[in-house]
C-alpha positions in Angstrom: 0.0 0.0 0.0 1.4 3.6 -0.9 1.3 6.6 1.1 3.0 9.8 1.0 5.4 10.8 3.1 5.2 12.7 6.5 6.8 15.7 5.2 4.1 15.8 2.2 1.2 16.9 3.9 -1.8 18.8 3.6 -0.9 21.8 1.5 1.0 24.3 3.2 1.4 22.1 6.0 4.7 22.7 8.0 7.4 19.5 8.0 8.5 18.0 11.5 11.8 19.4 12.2 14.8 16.2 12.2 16.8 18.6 15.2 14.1 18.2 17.9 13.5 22.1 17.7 10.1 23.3 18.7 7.6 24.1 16.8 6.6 27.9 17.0 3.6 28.1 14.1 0.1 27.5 13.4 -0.4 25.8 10.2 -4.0 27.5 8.7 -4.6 25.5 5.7 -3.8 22.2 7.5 -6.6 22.9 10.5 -9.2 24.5 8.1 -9.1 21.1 5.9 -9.3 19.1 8.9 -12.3 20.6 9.9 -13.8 20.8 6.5 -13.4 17.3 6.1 -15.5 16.4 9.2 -17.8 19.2 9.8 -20.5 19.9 6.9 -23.4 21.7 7.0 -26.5 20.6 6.7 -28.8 21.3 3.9 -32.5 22.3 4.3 -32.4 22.9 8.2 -33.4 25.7 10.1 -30.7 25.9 12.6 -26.9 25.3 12.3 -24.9 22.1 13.7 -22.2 23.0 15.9 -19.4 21.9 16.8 -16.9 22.6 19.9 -13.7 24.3 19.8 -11.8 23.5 22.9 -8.2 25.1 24.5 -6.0 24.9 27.1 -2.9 27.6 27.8 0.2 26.7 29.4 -0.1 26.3 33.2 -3.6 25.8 33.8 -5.7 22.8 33.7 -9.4 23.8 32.9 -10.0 23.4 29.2 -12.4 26.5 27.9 -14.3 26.0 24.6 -16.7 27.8 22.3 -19.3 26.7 20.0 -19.2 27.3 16.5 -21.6 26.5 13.7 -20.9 23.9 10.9 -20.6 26.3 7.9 -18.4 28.9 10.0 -15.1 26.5 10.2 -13.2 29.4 9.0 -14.0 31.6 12.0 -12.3 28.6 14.2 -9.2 28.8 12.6 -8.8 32.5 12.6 -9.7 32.8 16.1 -7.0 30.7 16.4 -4.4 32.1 14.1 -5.1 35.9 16.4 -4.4 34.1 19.3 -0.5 35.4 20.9 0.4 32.5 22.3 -1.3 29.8 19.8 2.3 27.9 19.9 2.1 27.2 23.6 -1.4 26.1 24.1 -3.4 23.1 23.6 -6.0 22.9 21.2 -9.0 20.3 20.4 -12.4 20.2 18.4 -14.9 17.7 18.3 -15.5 15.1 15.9 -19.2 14.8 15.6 -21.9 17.8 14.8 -24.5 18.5 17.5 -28.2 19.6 17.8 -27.2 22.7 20.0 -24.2 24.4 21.7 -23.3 21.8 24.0 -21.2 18.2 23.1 -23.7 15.9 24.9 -25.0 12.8 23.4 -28.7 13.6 24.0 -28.1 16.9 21.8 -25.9 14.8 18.7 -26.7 15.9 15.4 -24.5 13.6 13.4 -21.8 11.1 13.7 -19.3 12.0 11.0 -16.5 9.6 11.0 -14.9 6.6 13.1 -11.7 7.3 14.6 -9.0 5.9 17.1 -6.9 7.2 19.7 -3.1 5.4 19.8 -0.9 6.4 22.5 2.6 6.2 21.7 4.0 8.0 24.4 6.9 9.1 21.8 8.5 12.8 23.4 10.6 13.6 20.3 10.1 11.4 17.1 11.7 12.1 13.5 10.1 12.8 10.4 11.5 9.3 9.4 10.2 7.5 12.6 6.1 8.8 12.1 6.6 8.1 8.6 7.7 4.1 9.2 5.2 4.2 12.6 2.4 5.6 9.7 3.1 2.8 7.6 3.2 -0.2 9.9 0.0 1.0 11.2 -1.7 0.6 7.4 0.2 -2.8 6.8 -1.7 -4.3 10.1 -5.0 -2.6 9.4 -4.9 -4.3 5.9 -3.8 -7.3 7.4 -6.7 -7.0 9.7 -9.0 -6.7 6.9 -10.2 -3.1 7.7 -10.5 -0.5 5.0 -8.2 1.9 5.0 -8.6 5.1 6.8 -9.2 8.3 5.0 -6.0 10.1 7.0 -4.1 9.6 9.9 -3.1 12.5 12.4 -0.1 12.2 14.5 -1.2 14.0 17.7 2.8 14.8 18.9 3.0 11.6 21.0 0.5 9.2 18.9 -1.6 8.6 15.8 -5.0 9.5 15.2 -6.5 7.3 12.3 -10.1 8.5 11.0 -12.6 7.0 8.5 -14.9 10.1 7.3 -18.1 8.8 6.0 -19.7 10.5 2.6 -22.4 11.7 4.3 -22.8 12.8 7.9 -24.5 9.4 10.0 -27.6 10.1 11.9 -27.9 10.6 15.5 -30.4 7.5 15.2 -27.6 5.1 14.1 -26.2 6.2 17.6 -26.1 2.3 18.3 -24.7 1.1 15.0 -22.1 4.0 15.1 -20.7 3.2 18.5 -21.0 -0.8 17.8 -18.8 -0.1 15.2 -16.1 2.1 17.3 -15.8 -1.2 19.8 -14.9 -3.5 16.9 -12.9 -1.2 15.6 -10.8 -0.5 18.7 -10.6 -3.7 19.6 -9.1 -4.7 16.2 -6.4 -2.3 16.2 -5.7 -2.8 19.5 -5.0 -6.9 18.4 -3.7 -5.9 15.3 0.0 -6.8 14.5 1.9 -7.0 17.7 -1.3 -5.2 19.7 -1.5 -0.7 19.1 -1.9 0.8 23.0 -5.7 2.3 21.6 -7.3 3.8 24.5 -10.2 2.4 24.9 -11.8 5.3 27.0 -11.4 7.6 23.6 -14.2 6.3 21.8 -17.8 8.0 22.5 -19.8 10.4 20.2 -18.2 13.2 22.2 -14.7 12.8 21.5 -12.9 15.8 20.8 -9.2 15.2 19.1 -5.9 17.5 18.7 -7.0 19.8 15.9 -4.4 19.6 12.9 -2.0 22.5 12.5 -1.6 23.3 16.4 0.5 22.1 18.9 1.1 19.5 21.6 2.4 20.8 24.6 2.8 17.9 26.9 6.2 18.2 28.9 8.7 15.3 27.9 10.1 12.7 29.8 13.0 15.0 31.0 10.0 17.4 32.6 10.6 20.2 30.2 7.9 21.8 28.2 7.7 20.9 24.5 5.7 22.0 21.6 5.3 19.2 19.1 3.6 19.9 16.2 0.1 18.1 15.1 -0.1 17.2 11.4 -1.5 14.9 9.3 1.1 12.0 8.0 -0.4 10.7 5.7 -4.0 11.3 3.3 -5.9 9.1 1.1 -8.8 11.6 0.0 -11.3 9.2 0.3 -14.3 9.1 2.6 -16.2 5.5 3.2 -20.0 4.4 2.9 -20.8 3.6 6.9 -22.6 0.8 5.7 -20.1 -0.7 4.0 -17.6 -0.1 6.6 -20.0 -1.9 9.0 -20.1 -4.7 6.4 -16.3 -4.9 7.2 -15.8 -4.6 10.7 -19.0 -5.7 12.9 -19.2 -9.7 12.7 -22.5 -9.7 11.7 -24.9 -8.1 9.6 -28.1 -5.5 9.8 -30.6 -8.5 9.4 -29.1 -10.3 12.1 -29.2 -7.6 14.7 -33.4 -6.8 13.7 -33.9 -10.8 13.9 -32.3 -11.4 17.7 -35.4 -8.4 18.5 -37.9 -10.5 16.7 -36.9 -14.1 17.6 -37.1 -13.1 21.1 -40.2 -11.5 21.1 -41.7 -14.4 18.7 -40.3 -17.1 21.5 -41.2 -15.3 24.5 -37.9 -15.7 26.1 -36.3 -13.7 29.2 -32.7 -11.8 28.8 -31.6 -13.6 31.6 -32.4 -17.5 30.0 -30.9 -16.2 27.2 -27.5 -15.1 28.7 -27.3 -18.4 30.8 -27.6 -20.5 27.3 -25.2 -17.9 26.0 -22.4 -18.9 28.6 -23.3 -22.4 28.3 -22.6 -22.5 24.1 -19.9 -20.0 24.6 -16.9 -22.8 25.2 -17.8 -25.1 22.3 -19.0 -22.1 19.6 -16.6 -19.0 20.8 -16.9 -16.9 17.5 -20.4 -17.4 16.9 -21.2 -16.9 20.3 -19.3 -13.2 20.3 -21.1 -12.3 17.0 -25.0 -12.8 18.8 -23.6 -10.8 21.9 -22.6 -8.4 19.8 -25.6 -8.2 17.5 -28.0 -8.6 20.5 -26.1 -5.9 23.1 -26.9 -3.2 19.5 -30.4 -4.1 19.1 -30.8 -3.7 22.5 -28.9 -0.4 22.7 -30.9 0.7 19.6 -34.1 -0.4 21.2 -33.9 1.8 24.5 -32.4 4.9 22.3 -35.4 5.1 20.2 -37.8 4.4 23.7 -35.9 7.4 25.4 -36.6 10.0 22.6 -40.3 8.8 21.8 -40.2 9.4 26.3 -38.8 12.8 25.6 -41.4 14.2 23.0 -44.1 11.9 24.9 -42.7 14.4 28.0 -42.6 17.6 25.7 -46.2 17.5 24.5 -47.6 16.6 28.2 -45.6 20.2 29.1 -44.7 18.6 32.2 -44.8 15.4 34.5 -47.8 15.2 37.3 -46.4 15.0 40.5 -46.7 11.0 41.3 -45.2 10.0 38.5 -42.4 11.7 38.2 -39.7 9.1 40.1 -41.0 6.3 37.7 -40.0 8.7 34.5 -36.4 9.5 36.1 -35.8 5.9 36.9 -37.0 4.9 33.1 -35.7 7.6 31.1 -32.1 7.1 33.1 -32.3 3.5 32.3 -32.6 4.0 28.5 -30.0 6.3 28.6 -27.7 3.9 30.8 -28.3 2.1 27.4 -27.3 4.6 25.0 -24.3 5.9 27.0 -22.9 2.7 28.3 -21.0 4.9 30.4 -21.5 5.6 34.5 -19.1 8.8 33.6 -21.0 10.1 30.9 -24.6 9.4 32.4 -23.0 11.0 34.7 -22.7 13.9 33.1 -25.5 13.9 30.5 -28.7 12.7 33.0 -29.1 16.5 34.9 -29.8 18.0 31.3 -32.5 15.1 30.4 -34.0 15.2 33.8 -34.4 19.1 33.2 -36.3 18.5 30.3 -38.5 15.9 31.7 -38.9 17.1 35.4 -37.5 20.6 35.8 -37.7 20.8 39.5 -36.2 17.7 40.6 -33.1 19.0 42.6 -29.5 16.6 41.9 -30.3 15.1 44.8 -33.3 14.0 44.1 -32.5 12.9 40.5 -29.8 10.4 42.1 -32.3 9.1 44.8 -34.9 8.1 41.4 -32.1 6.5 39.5 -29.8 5.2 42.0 -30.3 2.0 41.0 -29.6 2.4 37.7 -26.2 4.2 38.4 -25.3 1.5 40.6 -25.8 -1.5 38.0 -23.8 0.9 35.4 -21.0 1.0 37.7 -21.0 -2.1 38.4 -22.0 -4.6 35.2 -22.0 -2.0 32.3 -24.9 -2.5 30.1 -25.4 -6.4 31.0 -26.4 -5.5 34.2 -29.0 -2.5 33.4 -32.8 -3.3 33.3 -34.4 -4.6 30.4 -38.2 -3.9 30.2 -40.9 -4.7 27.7 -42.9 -1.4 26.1 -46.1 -2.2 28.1 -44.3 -2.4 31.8 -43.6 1.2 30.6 -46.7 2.1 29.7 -48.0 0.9 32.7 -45.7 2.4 34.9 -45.6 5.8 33.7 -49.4 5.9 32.8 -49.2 6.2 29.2 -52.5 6.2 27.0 -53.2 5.0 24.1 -51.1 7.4 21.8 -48.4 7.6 23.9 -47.9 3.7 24.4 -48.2 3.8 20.4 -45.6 6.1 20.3 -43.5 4.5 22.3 -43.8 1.1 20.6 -42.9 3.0 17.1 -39.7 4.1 19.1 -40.6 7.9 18.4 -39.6 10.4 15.4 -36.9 12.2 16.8 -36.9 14.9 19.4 -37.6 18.2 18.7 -36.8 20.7 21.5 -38.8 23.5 20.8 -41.6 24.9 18.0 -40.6 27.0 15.6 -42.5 30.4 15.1 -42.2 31.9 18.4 -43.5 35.3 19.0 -45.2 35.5 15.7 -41.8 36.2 14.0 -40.6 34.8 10.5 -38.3 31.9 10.8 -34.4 33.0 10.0 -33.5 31.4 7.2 -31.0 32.4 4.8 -29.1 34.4 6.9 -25.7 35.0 7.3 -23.6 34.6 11.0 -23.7 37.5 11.6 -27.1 38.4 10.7 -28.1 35.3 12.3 -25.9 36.5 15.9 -27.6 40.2 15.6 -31.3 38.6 15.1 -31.0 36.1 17.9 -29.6 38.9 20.1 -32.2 40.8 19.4 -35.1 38.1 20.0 -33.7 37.3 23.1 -33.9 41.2 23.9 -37.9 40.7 23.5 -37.9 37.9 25.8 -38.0 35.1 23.3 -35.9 32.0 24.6 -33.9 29.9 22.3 -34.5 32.5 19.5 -37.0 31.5 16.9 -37.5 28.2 18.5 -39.8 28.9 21.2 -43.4 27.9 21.5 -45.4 30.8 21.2 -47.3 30.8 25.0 -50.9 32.3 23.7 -50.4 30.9 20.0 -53.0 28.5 18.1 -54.6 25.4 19.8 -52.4 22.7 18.4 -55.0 20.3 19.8 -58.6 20.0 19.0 -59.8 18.9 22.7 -58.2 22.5 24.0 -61.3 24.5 22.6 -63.5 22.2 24.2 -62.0 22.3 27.6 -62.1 25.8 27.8 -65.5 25.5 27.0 -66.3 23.3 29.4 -64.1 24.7 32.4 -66.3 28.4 31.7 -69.0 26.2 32.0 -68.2 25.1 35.7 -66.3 21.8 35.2 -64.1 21.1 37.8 -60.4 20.1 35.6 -60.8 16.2 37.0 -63.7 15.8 35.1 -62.6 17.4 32.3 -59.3 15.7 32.5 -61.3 12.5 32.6 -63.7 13.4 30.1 -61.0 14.4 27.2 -58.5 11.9 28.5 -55.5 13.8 29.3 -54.0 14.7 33.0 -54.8 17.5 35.4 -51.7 19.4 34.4 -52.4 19.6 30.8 -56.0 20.9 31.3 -54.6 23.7 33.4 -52.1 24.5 30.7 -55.3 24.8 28.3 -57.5 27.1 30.4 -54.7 29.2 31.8 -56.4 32.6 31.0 -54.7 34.9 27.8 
């Protein structure tokens, strides 16, 4: 397999200097096509994906970051370039698009390209040395059968190999995505005489060393260095996901919908199938890893789709009733236990999905609900999270008819907010900075979330509204009518609240 040499980079990209001097530049060109070649925006939306610039200066150990929209990559880079003392700080960008100015997996927009972290550990390599490190790394990833990746990074003390898909991958194919990042790991990681991947570097909210900056990790000696990030070496080619799923996951699209439907056709509990699962595993090893694999996405993919159907199911209620609202903590944590897989980042992603379902649960309070569900996290990863049929949730969290059906159908994708707040036109086609100044300004008039607000007095979106404000002038008491129009307490106050 051919590859170019370290030293013939991106264009304009800076070569690695043979003396060990350090590296006092920002290379422009090199970041910009770095970004470009992840971050894309999206066509026929109304508002921007972002993604998250993140820095870190010499001496301190907070990381700050900004958000940036998608189709703005070029205000990244200059902000970067202005910066004094660019050579001497730390600077990363994630690799995946989001919903909103945050880089949490309950906002992800898009997942736009599998990648790997290898740590070297190297203080002061040579041209010559990334260059034959670059190339043993593709030998063993052809041995291993995977596609080549579209370009590799090294990072200053490692190598960054990424596969950028044609097209952005949506946030529904969360569980494919992220089944396909274990495989892959694990392959390189067994690969050849065994890369050190780090396994902890592989969620939807990565970030990674943007190209063109520096890496100022002190050396071995303790002295500060600044090594430079570049690309060594490019393909220009970007990969079909499905076809690189085809490659690296040991089984195939059919197989992972037909563990769902054999075991709801046979009736049989999770836990009979994991103890004929161990039983088969000695004789039948490969086949064994391939069902585990194919049954641990399907069921990742099941409780991702239940948690955002929950969400808009949540949305449209405006609220939980009080009574209910443990059971929908404890549920919606344990589907995204599932989607996570990660005590750290459930962590770190349940107070925001909480807030949207039950706003005035305190922390406290959240961990009491879904204690249990952070414990068996902790302590079993996904194996040991709860695994419950779509009627159990129904019945617990007293879902009608709709709802359970909307459940069931796994939902349609969860939209925040309306747009058409305020009465105002929706921004489209504007500029950044007309976009910036028109947000500021609708903020200024008490609009939250700019145009994407439901307007408070707008339109009955629901025919039984009318009706119940008929009928609550007419001396109703709201149980009745709740009962009557078959809806809770909470949403009949919401309709008759006076204009």
């Amino acid at each position: 397999m051919s590859a170019a040499s370290v030293t013939e980079n991106f264009v304009g990209a800076s070569p690695l200097p043979e003396n060990g001097a350090n590296f006092r530049s920002f290379d422009r060109a090199a970041a910009l096509r770095d970004l470009a070649a992840l971050h894309r925006p999206s066509a026929g939306r109304d508002s921007f994906p972002w993604l998250t610039w993140h820095w870190r200066c010499i001496g301190h150990r907070t990381l700050q970051s900004k958000s940036v929209p998608a189709d703005h990559l070029a205000q990244i880079i200059d902000e970067v370039r202005k910066r004094p003392m660019v050579s001497q700080e730390d600077h990363w960008v994630a690799q995946n698009s989001f919903k909103h100015r945050t880089r949490r997996t309950l906002h992800l927009h898009a997942c736009n390209a599998l990648y790997a972290d290898i740590d070297l550990c190297i203080d002061d390599p040579s041209a010559s040395m990334i260059d034959r490190l670059t190339q043993r790394l593709l030998l063993d990833i052809d041995v291993a059968g995977i596609p080549q990746p579209s370009y590799i990074v090294w990072s200053g003390r490692g190598l960054h190999p990424k596969w950028v898909f044609s097209r952005p991958l949506s946030a529904a194919a969360l569980p494919r995505w992220d089944a396909c990042q274990r495989f892959l790991c694990d392959r390189l990681s067994k690969a050849g005489q065994g890369w050190p991947v780090d396994m902890q570097a592989r969620d939807a909210s990565r970030i990674l060393r943007l190209v063109g900056t520096c890496n100022n990790k002190p050396g071995s000696n303790g002295m500060q260095r600044s090594r430079p990030v570049i690309v060594a070496w490019d393909a220009g080619q970007q990969h079909d996901f499905d076809v690189l799923a085809e490659h690296l996951l040991p089984y195939t699209r059919a197989e992972v919908q037909s563990f769902r439907a054999e075991a709801c056709a046979a009736k049989t509990t999770w836990q009979a199938w994991d103890k004929n699962r161990a039983k088969a595993a000695g004789a039948i090893k490969a086949l064994v890893n391939s069902a585990a694999g194919a049954a641990s996405e399907s069921a990742q993919s099941l409780h991702w789709h239940r948690l955002n159907a929950l969400r808009e199911i949540a949305s449209a209620r405006g609220g939980i009733a009080e009574g209910k609202r443990n059971e929908w903590v404890w549920v919606a944590a344990n589907s995204l236990a599932w989607g996570v897989g990660s005590a750290t980042r459930l962590d770190l992603e349940m107070p925001h999905l909480i807030l949207e379902i039950v706003p005035t649960f305190t922390p406290q309070e959240i961990r009491l609900s879904a204690g249990s569900v952070i414990r068996r996290l902790k302590e079993s990863g996904r194996d040991g999270l709860y695994r419950l049929s779509n009627a159990t949730i129904a019945e617990r969290l007293g879902l009608d008819a709709n709802e359970a059906k909307k459940l069931a159908l796994g939902g349609v994708g969860h939209v925040t907010h309306a747009p058409g707040a305020m009465n105002l036109p929706k921004m489209r086609g504007l500029s950044f900075d007309a976009w910036r100044d028109e947000t500021k300004k609708r903020f200024a008039l008490g609009g939250r979330y700019a145009a994407q607000v439901r307007s408070r007095h707008g339109p009955a979106t629901d025919p039984r509204q009318a009706q119940a404000r008929v009928m609550r002038e007419g001396g109703v008491s709201v149980d009745q009518i709740a009962a009557e129009l078959m809806c809770n307490r909470s949403t009949v106050y919401r309709w008759c609240r006076p204009t």
